[in-house]
Each structure stands twice: as C-alpha cells, then as structure tokens.
KOLDO-160322 format. One record per residue: x, y, z of N, C-alpha, C in turn. Coordinates in steps of 0.2 Angstrom, whole numbers, padded with zeros to 4 digits, always signed. Layout:
# KOLDO-160322
XYZXYZXYZ/...
//
This chain:
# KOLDO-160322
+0367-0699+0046+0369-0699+0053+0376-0702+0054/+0377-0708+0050+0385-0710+0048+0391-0704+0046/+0387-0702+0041+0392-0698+0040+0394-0690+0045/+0388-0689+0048+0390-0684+0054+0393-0686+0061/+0393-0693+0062+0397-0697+0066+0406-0697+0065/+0405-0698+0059+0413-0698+0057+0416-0694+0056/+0411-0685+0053+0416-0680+0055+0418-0677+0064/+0414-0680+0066+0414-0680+0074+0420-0683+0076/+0420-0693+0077+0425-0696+0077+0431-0692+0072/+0434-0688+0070+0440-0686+0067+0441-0679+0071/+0436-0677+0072+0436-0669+0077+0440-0670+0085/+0437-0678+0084+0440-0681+0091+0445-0683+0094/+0446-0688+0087+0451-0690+0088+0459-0683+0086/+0457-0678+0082+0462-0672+0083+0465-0670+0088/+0459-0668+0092+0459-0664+0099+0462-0668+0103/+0459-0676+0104+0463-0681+0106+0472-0681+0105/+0473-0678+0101+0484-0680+0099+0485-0674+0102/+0479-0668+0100+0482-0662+0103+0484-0661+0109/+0477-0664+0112+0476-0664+0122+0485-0670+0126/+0486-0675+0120+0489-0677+0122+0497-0675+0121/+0499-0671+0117+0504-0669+0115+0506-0664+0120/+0502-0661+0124+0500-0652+0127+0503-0655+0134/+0501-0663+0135+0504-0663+0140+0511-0664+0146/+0511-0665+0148+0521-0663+0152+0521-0672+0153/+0528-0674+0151+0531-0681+0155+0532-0681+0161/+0533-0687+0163+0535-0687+0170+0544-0684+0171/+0544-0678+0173+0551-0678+0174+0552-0671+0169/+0547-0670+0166+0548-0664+0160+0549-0657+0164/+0553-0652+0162+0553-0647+0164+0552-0642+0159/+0550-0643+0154+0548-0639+0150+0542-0640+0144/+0537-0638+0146+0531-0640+0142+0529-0636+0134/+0523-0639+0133+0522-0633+0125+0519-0626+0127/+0518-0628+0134+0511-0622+0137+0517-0618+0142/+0523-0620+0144+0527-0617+0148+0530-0611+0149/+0527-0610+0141+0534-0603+0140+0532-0598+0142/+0534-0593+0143+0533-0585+0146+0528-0584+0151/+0522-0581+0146+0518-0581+0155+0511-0585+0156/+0512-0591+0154+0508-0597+0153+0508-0596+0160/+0514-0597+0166+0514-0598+0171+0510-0595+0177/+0508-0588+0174+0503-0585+0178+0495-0586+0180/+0494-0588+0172+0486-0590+0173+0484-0596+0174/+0489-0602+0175+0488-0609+0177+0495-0609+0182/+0493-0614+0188+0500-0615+0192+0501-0625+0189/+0507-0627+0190+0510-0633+0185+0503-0637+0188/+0503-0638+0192+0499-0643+0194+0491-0644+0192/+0488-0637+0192+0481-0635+0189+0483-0639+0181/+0488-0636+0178+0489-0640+0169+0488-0646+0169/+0490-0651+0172+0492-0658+0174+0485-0660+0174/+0481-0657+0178+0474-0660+0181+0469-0657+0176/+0470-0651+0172+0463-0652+0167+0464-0655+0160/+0471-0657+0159+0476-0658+0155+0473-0666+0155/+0472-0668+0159+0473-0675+0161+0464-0677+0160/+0462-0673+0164+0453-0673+0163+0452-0673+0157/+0454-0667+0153+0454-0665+0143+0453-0675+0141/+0459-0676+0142+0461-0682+0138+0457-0689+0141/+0456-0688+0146+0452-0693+0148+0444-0695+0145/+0443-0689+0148+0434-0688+0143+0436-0686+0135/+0441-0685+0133+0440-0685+0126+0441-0693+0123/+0446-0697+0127+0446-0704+0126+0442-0709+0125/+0435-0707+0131+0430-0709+0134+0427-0708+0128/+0426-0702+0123+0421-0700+0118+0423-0702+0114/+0430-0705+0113+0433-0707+0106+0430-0716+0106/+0432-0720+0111+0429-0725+0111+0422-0726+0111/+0417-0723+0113+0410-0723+0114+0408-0722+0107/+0410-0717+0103+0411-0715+0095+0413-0720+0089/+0419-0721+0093+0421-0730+0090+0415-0735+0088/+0413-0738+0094+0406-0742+0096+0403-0741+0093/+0399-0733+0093+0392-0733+0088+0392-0733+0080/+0398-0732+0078+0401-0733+0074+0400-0738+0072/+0406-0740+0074+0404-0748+0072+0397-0751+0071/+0391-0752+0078+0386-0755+0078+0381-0751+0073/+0382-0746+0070+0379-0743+0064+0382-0747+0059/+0386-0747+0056+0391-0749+0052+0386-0758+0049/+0386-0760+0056+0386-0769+0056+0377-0769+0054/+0374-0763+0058+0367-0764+0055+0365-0762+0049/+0370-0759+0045+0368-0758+0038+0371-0762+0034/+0376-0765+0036+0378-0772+0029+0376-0777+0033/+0369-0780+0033+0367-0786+0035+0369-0793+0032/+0372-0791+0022+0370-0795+0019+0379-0795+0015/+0382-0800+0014+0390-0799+0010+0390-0800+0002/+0393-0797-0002+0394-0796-0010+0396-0805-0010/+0399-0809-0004+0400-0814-0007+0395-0820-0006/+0388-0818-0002+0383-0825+0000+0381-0829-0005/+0382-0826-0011+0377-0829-0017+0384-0834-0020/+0390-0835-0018+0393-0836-0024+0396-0844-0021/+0396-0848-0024+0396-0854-0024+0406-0855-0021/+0407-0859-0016+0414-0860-0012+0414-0863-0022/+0423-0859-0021+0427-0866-0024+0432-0869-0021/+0431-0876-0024+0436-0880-0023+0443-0880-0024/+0449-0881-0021+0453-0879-0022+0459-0884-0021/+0465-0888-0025+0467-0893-0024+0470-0893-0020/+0473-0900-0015+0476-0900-0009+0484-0897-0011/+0487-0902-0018+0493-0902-0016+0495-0897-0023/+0501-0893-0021+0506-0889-0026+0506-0891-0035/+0507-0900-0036+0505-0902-0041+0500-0901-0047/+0493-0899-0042+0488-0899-0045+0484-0893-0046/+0490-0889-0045+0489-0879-0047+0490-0878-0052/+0492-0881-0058+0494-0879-0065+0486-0878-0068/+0490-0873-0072+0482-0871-0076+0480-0874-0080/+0473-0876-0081+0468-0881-0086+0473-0882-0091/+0472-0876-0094+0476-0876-0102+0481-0880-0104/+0486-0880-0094+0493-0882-0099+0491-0890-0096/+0489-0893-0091+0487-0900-0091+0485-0903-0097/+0481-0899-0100+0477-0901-0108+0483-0903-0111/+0487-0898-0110+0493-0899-0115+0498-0906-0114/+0500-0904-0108+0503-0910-0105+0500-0919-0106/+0493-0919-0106+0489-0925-0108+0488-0925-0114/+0489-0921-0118+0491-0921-0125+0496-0925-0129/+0502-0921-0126+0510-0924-0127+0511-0932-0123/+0506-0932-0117+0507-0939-0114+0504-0945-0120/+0499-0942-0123+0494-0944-0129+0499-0947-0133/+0503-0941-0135+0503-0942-0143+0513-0947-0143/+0515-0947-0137+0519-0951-0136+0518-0957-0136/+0512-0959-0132+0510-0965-0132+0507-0967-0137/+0504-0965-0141+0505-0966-0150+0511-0967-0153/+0516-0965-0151+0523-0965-0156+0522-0972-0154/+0525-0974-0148+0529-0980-0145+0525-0986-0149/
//
C-alpha cells in the first residue's frame, strides 16, 4: 500500500508543477494555453477558474497524501537501529580528542623522560 501511495504522491505532485505552470501571472498576456485557437474553446477567465480549482484540489491531495504518508511511514518504524546501543561519552574539551593511541604515546615519552632526569 506504501509503495502505491508513493507512486500516487509523484503522479501528483507532476500534475501539481504542470497545473501550476499552465497558469497566467498577474499581468501576463500571453499564456502556455494562449496560442492560436485555444481562445475559442475557453474564454481567459473560464482558464483562470478551472486552472485555479486544478491546482487547488490537486494541492489539497498532495498534502493529504503527505500525511498518510507519513503516518504510514511512523507506524512501521516503531523501533530505531540505534535503541540497543549504549550512549557514548564524549569529552568536554578539544584537548581530550586525541586518539588513545597517541596519549599512550605521549605518557610514554612523559615516562621515559622522567627516568632520564
């Protein structure tokens, strides 16, 4: 059902850029749908209004599609790859980043100095 949801949500949101692109700016006098005899079978204002309805209910089904989405999504990971994994500690300050290995090293050489002296 997830996966025929989300070929939905992508149908939708298609037609969604489509509906949106098809439509005229404020001020525009030349549209995608203007040319030749577009003008006969729609008058500008009838465009405007189903053009507008289109995109409305298509937005209306893009977020409703979102939602289910999602609360589908949330009811099947109930559980995260990280709940079993014990926090680590991490030190406060920039000093105490160095890697095990080279502190070994460093308390090593502080060792063996303080044998010379």
């Amino acid at each position: 059902m997830s996966t025929t949801l989300m070929i939905v949500h992508g149908v939708i949101s298609i037609l969604l850029i489509v509906s949106v692109l098809l439509q005229f700016g404020k001020g525009a006098e030349a549209g995608l749908l203007s040319g030749g005899g577009g003008e006969s079978v729609m008058s500008g204002g009838q465009k405007g209004n189903i053009l507008s309805k289109i995109t409305t209910v298509l937005s209306i089904l893009f977020m409703a599609n979102s939602i289910l989405l999602a609360k589908i999504q949330s009811s099947n990971s109930s559980s995260s790859l990280l709940d079993g994994e014990a926090p680590i500690a991490r030190p406060l300050n920039s000093d105490q980043t160095a890697a095990p290995e080279a502190t070994e090293q460093t308390e090593e050489k502080a060792e063996t100095q303080a044998e010379q002296k």
